[in-house]
Predicted model as a PDB file, atoms N, CA, C, CB and O in Angstrom, pLDDT in the B-factor column:
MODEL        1                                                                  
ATOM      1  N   UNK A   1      -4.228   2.727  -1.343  1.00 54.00           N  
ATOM      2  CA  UNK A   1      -4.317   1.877  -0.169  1.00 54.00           C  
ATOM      3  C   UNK A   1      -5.577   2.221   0.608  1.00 54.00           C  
ATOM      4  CB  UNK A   1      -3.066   2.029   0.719  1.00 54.00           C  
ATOM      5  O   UNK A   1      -5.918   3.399   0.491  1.00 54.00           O  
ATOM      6  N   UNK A   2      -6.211   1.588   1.243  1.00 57.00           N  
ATOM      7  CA  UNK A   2      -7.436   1.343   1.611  1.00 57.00           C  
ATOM      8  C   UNK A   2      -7.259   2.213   2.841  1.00 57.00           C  
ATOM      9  CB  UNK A   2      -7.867  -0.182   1.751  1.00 57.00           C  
ATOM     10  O   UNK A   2      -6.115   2.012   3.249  1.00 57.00           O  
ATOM     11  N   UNK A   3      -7.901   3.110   3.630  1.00 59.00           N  
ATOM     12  CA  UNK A   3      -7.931   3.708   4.783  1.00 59.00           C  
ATOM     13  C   UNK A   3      -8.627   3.169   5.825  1.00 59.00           C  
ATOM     14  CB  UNK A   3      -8.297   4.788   4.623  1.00 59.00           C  
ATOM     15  O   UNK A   3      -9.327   2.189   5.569  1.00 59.00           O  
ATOM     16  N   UNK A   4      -8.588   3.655   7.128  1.00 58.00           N  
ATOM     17  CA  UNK A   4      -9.032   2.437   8.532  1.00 58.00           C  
ATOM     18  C   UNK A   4     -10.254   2.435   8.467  1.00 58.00           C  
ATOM     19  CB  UNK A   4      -8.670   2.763  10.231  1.00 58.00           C  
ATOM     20  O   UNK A   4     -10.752   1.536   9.146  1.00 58.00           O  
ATOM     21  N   UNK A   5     -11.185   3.262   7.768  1.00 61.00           N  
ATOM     22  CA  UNK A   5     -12.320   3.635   7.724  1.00 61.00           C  
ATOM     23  C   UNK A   5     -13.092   2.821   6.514  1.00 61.00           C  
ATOM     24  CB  UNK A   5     -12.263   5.068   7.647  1.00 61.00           C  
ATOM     25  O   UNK A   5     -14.281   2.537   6.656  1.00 61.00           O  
ATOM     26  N   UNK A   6     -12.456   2.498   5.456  1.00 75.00           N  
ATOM     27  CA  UNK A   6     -12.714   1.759   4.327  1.00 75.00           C  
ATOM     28  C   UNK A   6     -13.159   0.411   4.958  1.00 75.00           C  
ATOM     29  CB  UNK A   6     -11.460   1.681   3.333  1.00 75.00           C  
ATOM     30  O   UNK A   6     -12.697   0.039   6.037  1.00 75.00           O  
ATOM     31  N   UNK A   7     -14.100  -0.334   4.232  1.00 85.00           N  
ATOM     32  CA  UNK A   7     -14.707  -1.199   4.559  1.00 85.00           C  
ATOM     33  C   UNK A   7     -14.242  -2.472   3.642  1.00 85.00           C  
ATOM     34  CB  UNK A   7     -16.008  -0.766   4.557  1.00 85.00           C  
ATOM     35  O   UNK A   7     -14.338  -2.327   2.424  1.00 85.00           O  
ATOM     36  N   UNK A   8     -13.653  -3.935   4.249  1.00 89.00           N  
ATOM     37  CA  UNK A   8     -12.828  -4.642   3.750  1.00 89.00           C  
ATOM     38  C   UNK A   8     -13.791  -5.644   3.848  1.00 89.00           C  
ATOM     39  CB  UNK A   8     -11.506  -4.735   4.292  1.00 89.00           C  
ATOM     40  O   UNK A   8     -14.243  -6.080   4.907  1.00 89.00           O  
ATOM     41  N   UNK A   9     -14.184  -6.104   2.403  1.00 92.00           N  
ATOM     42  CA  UNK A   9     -15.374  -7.340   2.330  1.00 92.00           C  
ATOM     43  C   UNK A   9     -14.573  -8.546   2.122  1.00 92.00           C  
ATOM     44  CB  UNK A   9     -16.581  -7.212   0.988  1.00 92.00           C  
ATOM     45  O   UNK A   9     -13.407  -8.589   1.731  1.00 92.00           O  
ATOM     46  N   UNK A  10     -15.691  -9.963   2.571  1.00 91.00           N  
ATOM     47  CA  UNK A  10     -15.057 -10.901   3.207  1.00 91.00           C  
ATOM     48  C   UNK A  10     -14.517 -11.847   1.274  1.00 91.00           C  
ATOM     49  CB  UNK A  10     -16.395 -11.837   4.667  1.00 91.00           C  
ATOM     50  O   UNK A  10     -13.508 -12.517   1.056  1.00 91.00           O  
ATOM     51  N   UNK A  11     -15.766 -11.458   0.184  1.00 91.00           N  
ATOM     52  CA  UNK A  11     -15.449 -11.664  -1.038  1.00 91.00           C  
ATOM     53  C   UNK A  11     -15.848 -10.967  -2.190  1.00 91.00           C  
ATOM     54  CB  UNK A  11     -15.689 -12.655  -1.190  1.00 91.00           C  
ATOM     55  O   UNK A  11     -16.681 -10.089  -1.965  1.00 91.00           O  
ATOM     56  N   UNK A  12     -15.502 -11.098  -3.338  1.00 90.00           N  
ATOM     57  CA  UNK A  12     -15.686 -10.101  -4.501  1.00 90.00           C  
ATOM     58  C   UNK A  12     -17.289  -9.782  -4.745  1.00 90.00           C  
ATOM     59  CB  UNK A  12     -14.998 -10.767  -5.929  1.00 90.00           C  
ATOM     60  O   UNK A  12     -18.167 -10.614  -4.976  1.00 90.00           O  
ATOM     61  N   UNK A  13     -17.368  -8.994  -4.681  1.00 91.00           N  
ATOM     62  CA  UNK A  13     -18.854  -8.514  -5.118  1.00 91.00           C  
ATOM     63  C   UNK A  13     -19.114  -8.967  -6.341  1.00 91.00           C  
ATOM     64  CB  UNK A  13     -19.100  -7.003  -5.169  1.00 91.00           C  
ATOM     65  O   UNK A  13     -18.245  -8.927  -7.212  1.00 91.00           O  
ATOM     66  N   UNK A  14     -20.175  -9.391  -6.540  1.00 91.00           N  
ATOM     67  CA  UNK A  14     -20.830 -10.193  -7.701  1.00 91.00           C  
ATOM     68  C   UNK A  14     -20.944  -8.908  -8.965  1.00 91.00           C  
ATOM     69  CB  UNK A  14     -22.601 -10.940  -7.134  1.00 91.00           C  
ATOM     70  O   UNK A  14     -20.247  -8.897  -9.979  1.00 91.00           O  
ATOM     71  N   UNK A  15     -21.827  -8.033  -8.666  1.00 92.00           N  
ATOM     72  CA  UNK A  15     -21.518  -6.526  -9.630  1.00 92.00           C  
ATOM     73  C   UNK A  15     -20.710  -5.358  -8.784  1.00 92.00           C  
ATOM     74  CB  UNK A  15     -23.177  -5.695 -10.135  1.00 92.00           C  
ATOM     75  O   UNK A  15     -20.600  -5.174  -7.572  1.00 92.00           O  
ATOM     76  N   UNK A  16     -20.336  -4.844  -9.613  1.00 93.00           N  
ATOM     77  CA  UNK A  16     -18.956  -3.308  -9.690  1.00 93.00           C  
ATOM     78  C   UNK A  16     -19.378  -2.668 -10.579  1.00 93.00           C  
ATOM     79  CB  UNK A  16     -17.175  -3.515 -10.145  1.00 93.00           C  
ATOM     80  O   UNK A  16     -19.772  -3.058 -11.679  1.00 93.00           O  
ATOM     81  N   UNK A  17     -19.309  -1.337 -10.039  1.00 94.00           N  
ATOM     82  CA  UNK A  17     -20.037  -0.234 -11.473  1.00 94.00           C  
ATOM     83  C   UNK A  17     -18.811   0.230 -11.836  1.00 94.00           C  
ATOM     84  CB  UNK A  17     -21.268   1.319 -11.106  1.00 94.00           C  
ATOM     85  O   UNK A  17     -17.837   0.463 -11.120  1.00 94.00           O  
ATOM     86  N   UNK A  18     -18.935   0.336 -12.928  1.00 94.00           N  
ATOM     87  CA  UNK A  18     -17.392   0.673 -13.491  1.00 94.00           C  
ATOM     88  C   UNK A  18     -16.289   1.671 -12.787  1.00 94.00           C  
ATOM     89  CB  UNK A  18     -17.579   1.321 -14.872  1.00 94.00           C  
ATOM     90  O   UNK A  18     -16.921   2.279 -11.923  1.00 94.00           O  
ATOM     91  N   UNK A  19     -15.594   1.891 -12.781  1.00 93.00           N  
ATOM     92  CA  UNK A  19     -14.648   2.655 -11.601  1.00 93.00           C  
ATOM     93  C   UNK A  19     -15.050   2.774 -10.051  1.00 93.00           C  
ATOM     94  CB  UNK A  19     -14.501   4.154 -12.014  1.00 93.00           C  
ATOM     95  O   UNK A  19     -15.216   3.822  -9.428  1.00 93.00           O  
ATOM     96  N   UNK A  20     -15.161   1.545  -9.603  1.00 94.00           N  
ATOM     97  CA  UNK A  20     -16.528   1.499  -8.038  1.00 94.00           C  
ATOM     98  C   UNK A  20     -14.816   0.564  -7.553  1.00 94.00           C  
ATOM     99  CB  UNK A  20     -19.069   0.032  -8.202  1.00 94.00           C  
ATOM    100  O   UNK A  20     -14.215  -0.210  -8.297  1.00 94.00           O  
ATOM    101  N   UNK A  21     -14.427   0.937  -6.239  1.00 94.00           N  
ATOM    102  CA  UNK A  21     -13.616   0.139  -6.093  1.00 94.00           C  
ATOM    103  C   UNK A  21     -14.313  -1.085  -4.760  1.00 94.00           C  
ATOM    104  CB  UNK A  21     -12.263   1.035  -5.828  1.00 94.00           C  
ATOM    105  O   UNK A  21     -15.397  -0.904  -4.205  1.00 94.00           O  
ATOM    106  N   UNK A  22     -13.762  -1.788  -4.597  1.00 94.00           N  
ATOM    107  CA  UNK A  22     -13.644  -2.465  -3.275  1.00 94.00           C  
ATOM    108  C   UNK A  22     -12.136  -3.107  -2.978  1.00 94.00           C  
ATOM    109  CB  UNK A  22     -14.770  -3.643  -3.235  1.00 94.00           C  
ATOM    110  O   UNK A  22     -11.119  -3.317  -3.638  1.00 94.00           O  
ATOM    111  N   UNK A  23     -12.506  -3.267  -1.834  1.00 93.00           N  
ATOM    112  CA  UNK A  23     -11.229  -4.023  -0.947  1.00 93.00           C  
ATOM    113  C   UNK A  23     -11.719  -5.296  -0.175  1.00 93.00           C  
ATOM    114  CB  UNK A  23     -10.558  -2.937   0.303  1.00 93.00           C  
ATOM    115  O   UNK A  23     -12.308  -5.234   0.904  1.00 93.00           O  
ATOM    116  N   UNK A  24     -11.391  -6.556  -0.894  1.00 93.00           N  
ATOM    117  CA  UNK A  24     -11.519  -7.601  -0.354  1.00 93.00           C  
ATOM    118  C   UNK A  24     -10.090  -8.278   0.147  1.00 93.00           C  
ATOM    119  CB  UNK A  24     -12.273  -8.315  -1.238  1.00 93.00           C  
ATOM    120  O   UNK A  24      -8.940  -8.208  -0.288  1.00 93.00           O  
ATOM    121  N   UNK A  25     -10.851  -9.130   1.530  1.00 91.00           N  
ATOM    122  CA  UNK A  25      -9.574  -9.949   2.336  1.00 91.00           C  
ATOM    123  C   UNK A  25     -10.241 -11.661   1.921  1.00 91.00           C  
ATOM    124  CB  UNK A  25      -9.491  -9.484   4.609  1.00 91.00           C  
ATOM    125  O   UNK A  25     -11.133 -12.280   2.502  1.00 91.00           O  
ATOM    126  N   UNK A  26      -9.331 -12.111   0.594  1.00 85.00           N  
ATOM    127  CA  UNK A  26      -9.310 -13.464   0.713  1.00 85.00           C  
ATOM    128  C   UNK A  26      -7.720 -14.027   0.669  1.00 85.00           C  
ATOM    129  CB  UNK A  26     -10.232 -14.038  -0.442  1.00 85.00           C  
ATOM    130  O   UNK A  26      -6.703 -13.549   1.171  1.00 85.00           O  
ATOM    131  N   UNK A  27      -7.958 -15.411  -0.254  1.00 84.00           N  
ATOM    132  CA  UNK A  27      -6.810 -15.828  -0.248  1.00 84.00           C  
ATOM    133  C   UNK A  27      -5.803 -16.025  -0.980  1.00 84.00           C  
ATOM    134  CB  UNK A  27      -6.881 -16.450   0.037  1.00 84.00           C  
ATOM    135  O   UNK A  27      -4.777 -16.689  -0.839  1.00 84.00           O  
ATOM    136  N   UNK A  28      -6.468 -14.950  -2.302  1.00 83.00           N  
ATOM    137  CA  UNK A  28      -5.681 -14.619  -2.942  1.00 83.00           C  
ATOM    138  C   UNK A  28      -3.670 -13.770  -3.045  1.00 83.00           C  
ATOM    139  CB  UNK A  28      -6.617 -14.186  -3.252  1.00 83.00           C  
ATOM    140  O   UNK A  28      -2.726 -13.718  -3.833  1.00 83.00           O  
ATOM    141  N   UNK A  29      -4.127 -13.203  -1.399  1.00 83.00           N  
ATOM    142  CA  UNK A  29      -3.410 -11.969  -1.506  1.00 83.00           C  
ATOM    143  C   UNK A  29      -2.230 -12.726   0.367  1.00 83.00           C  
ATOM    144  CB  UNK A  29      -4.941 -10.004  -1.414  1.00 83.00           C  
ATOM    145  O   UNK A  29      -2.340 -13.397   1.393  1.00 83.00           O  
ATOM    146  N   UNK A  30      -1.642 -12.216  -0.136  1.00 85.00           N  
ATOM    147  CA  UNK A  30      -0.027 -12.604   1.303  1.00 85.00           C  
ATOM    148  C   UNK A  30      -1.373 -12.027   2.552  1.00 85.00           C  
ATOM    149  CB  UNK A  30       2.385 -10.834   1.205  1.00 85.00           C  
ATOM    150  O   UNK A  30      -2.464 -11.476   2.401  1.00 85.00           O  
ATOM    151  N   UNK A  31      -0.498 -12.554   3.905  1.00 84.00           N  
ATOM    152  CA  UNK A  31      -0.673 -12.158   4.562  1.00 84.00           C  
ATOM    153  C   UNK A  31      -0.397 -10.226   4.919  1.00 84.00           C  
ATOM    154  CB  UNK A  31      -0.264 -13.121   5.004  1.00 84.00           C  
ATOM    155  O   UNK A  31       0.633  -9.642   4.582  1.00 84.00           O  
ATOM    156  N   UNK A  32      -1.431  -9.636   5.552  1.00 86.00           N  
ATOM    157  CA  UNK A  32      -1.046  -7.810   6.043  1.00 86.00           C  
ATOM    158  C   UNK A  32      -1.653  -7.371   4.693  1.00 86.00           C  
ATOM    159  CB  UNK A  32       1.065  -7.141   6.308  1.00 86.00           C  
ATOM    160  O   UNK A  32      -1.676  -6.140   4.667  1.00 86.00           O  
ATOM    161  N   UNK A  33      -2.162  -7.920   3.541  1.00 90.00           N  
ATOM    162  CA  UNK A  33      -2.687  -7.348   2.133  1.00 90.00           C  
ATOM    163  C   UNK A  33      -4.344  -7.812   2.666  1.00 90.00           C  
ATOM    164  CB  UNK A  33      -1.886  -8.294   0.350  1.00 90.00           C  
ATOM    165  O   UNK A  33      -4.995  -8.357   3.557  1.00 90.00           O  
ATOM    166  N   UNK A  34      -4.424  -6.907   0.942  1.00 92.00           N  
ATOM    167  CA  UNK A  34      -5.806  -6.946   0.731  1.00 92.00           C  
ATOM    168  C   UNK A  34      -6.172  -6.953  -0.741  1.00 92.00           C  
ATOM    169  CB  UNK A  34      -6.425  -5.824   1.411  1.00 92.00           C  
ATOM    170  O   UNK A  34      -5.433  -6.132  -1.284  1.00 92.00           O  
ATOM    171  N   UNK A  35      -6.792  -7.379  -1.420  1.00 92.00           N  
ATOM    172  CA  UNK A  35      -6.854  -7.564  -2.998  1.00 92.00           C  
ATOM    173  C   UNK A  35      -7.879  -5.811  -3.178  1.00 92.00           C  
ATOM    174  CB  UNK A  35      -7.968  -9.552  -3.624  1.00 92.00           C  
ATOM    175  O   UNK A  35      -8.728  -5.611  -2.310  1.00 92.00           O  
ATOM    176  N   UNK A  36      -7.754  -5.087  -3.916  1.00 93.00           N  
ATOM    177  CA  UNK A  36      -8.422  -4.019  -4.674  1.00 93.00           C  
ATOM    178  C   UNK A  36      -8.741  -4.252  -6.115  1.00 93.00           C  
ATOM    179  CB  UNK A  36      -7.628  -2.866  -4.615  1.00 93.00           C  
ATOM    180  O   UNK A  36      -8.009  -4.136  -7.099  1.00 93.00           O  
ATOM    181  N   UNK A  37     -10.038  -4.620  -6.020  1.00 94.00           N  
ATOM    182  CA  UNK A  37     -10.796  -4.179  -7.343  1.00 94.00           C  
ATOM    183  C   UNK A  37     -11.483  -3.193  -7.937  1.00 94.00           C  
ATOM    184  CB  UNK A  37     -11.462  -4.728  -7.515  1.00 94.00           C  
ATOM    185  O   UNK A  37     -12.404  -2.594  -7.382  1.00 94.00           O  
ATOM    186  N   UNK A  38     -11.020  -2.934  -9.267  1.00 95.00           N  
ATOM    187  CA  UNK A  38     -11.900  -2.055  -9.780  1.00 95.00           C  
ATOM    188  C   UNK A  38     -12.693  -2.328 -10.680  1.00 95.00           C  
ATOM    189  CB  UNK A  38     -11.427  -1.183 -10.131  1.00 95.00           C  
ATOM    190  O   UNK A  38     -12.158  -2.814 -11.676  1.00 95.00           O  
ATOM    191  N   UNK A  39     -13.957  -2.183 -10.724  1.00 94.00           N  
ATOM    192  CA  UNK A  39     -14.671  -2.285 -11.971  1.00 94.00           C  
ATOM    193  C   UNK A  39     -14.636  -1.736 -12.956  1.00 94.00           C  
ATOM    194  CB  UNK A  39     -15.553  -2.205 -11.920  1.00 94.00           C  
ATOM    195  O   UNK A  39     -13.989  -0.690 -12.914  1.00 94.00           O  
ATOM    196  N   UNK A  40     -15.303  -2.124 -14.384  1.00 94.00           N  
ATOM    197  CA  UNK A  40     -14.614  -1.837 -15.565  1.00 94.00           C  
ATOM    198  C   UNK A  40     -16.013  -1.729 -16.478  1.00 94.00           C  
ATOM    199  CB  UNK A  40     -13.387  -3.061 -16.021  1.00 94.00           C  
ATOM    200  O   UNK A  40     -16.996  -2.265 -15.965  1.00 94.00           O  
ATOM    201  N   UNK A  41     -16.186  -1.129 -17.698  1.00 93.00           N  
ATOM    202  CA  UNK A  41     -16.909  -1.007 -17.946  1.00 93.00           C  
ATOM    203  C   UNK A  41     -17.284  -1.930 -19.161  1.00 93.00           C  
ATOM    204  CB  UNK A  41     -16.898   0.020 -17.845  1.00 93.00           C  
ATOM    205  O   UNK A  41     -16.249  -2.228 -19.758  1.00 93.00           O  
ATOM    206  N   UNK A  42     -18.451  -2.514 -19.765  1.00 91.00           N  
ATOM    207  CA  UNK A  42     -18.883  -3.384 -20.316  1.00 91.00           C  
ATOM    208  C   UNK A  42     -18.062  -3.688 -21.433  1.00 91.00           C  
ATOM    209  CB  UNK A  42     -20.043  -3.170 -20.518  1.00 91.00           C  
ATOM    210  O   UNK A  42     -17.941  -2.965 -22.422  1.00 91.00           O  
ATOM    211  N   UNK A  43     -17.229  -5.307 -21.157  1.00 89.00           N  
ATOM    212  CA  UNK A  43     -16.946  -6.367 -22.195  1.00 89.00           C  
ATOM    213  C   UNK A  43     -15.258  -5.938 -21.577  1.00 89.00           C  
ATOM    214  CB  UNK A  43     -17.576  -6.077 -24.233  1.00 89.00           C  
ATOM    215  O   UNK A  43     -14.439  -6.136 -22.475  1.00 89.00           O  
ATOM    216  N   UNK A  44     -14.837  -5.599 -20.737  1.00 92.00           N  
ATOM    217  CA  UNK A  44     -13.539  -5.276 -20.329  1.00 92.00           C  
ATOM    218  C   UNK A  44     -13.576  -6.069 -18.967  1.00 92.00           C  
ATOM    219  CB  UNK A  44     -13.227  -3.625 -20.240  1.00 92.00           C  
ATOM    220  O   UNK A  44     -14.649  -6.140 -18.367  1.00 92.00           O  
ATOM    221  N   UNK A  45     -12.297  -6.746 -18.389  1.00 92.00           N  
ATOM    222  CA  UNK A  45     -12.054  -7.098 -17.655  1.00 92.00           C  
ATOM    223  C   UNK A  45     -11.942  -6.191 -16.101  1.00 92.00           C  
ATOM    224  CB  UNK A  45     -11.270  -7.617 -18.229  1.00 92.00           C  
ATOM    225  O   UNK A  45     -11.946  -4.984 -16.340  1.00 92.00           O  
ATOM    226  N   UNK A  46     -11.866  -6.436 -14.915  1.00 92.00           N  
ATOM    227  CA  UNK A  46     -11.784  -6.091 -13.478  1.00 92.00           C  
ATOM    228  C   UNK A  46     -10.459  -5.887 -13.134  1.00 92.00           C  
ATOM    229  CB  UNK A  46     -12.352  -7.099 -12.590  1.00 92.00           C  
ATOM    230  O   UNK A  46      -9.612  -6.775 -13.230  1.00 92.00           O  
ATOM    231  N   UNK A  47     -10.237  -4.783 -12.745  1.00 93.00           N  
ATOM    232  CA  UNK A  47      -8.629  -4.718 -12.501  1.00 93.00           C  
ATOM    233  C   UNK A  47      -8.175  -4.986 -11.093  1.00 93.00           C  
ATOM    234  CB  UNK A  47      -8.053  -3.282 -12.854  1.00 93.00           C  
ATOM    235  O   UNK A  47      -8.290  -4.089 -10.258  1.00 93.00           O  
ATOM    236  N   UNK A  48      -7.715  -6.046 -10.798  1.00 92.00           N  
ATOM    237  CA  UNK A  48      -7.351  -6.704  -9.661  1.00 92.00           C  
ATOM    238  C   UNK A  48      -6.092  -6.446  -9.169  1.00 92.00           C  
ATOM    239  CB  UNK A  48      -7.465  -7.947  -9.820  1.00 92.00           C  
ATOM    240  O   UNK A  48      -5.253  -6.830  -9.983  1.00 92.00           O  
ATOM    241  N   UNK A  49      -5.333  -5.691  -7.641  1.00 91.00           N  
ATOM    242  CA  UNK A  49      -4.114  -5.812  -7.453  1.00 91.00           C  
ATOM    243  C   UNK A  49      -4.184  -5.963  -5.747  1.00 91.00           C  
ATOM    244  CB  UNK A  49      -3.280  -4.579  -8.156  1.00 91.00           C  
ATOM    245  O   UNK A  49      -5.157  -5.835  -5.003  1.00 91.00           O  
ATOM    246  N   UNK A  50      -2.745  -6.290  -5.430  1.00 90.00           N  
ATOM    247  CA  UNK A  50      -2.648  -6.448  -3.581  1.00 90.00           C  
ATOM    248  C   UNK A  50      -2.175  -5.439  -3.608  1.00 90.00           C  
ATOM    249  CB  UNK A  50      -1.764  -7.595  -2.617  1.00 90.00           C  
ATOM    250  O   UNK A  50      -1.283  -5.027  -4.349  1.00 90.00           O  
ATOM    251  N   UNK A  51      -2.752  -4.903  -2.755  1.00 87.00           N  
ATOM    252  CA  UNK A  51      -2.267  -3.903  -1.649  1.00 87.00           C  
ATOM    253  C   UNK A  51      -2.551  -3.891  -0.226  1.00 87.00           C  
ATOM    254  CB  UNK A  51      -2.659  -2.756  -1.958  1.00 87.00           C  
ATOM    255  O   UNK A  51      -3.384  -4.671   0.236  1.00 87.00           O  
ATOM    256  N   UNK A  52      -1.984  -3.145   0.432  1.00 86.00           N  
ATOM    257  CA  UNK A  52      -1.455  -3.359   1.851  1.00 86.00           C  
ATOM    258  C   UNK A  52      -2.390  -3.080   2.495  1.00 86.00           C  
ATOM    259  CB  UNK A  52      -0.337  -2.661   2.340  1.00 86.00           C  
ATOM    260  O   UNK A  52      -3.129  -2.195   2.064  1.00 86.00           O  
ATOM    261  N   UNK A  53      -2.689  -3.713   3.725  1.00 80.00           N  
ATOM    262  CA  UNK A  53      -3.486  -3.317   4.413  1.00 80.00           C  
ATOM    263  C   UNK A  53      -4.099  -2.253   5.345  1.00 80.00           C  
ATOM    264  CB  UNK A  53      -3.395  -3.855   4.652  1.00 80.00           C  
ATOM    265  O   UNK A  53      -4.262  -2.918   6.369  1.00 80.00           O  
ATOM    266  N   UNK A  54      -4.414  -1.364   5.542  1.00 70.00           N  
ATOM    267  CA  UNK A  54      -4.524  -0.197   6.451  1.00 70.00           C  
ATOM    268  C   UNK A  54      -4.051  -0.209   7.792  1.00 70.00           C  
ATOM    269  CB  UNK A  54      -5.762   0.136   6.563  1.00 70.00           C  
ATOM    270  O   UNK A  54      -3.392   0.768   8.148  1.00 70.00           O  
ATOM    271  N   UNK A  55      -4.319  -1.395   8.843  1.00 57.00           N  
ATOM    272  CA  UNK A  55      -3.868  -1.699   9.903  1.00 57.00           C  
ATOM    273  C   UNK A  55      -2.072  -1.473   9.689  1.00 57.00           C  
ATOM    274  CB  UNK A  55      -4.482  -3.160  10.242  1.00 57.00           C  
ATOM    275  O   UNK A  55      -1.702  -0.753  10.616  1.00 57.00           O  
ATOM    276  N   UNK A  56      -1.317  -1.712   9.117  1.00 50.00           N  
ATOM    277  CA  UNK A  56      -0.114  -2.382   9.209  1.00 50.00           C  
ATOM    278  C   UNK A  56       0.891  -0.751   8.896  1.00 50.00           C  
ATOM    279  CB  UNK A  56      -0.009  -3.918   7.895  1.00 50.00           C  
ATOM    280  O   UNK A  56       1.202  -0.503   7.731  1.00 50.00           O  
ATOM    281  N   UNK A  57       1.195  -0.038   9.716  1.00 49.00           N  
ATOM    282  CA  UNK A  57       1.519   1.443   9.406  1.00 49.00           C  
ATOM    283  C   UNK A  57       3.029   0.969   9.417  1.00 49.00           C  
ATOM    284  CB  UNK A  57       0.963   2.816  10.616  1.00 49.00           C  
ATOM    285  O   UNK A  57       3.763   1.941   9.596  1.00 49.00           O  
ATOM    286  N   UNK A  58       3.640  -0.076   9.298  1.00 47.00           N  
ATOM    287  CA  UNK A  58       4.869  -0.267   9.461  1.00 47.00           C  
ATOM    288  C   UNK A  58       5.555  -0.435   7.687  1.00 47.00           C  
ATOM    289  CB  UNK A  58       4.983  -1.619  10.557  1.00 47.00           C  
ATOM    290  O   UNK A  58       6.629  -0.133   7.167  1.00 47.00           O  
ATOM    291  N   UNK A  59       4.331  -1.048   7.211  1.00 44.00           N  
ATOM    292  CA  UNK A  59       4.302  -1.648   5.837  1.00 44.00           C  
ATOM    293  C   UNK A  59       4.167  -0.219   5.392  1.00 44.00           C  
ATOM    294  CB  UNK A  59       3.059  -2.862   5.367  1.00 44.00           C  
ATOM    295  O   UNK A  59       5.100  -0.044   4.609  1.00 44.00           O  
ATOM    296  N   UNK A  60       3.483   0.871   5.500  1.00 45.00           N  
ATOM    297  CA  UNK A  60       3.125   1.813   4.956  1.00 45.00           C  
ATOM    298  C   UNK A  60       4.462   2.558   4.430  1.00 45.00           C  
ATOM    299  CB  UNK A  60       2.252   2.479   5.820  1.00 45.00           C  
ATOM    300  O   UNK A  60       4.997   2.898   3.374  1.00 45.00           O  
ATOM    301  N   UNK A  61       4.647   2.592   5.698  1.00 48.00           N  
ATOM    302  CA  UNK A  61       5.964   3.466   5.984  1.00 48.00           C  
ATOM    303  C   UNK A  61       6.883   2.702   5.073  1.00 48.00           C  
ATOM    304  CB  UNK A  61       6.552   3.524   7.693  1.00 48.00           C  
ATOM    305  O   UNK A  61       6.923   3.208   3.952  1.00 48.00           O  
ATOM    306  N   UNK A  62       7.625   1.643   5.219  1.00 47.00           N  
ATOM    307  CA  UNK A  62       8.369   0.957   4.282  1.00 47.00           C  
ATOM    308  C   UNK A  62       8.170   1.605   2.511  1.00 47.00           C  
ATOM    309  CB  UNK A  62       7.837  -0.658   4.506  1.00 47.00           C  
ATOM    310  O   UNK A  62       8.996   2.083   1.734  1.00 47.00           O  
ATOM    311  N   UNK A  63       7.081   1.410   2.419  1.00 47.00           N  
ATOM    312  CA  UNK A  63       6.543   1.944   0.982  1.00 47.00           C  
ATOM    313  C   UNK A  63       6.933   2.682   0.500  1.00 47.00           C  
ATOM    314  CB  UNK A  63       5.559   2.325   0.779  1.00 47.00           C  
ATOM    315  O   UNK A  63       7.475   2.558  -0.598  1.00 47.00           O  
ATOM    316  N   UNK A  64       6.783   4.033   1.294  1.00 48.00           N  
ATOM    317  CA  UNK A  64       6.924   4.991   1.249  1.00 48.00           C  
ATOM    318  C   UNK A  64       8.456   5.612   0.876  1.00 48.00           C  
ATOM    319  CB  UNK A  64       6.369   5.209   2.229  1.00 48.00           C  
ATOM    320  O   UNK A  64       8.801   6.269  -0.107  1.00 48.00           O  
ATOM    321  N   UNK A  65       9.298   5.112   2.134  1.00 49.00           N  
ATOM    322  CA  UNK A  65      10.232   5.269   1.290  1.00 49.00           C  
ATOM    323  C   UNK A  65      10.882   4.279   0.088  1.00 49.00           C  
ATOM    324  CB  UNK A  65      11.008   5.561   2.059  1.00 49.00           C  
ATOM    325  O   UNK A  65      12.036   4.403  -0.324  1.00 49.00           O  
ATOM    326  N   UNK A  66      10.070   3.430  -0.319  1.00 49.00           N  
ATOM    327  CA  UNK A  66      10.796   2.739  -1.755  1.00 49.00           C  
ATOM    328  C   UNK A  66       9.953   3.561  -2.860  1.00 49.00           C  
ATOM    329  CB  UNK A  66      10.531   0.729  -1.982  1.00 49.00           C  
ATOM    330  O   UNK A  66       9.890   3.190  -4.032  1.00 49.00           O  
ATOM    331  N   UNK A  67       9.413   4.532  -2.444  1.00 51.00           N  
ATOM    332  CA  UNK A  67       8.650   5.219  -3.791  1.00 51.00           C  
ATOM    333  C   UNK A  67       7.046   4.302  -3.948  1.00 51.00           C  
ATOM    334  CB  UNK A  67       9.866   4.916  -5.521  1.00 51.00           C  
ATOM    335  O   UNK A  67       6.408   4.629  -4.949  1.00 51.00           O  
ATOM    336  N   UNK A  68       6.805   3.902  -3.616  1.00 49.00           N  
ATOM    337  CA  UNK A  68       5.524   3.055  -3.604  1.00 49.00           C  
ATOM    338  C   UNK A  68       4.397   3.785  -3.405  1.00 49.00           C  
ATOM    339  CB  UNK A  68       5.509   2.039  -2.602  1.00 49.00           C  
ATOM    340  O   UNK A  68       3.299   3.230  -3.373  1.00 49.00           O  
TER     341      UNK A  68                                                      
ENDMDL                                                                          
END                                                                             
């Protein structure tokens, strides 16, 4: 999960160096999320998932205790 300090771009970065993550806010992802990509290394796909947003310590907490 992305920390308050992590920097949340507005869309996917055009290049990712292989294991380079970012955290983008589009519209892919629910509201209180954030999509995390990772880059991958040549002829392999970008590993894309939602996760929660840093602001939302309520969501965190929830997580937490479901094992998340």
């Amino acid at each position: 999960m992305p920390c308050a300090a992590q920097t949340i771009l507005k869309s996917e970065p055009l290049m990712l160096a292989p294991y380079e993550v970012a955290f983008v806010k589009d519209a892919s992802c629910p509201s209180g999320k954030v999509l995390k990509v990772t880059g991958a290394i040549r002829g392999l796909h970008r590993r894309k998932a939602s996760r929660h947003a840093a602001g939302d310590r309520r969501t965190h907490e929830a997580a937490d205790r479901r094992g998340h």
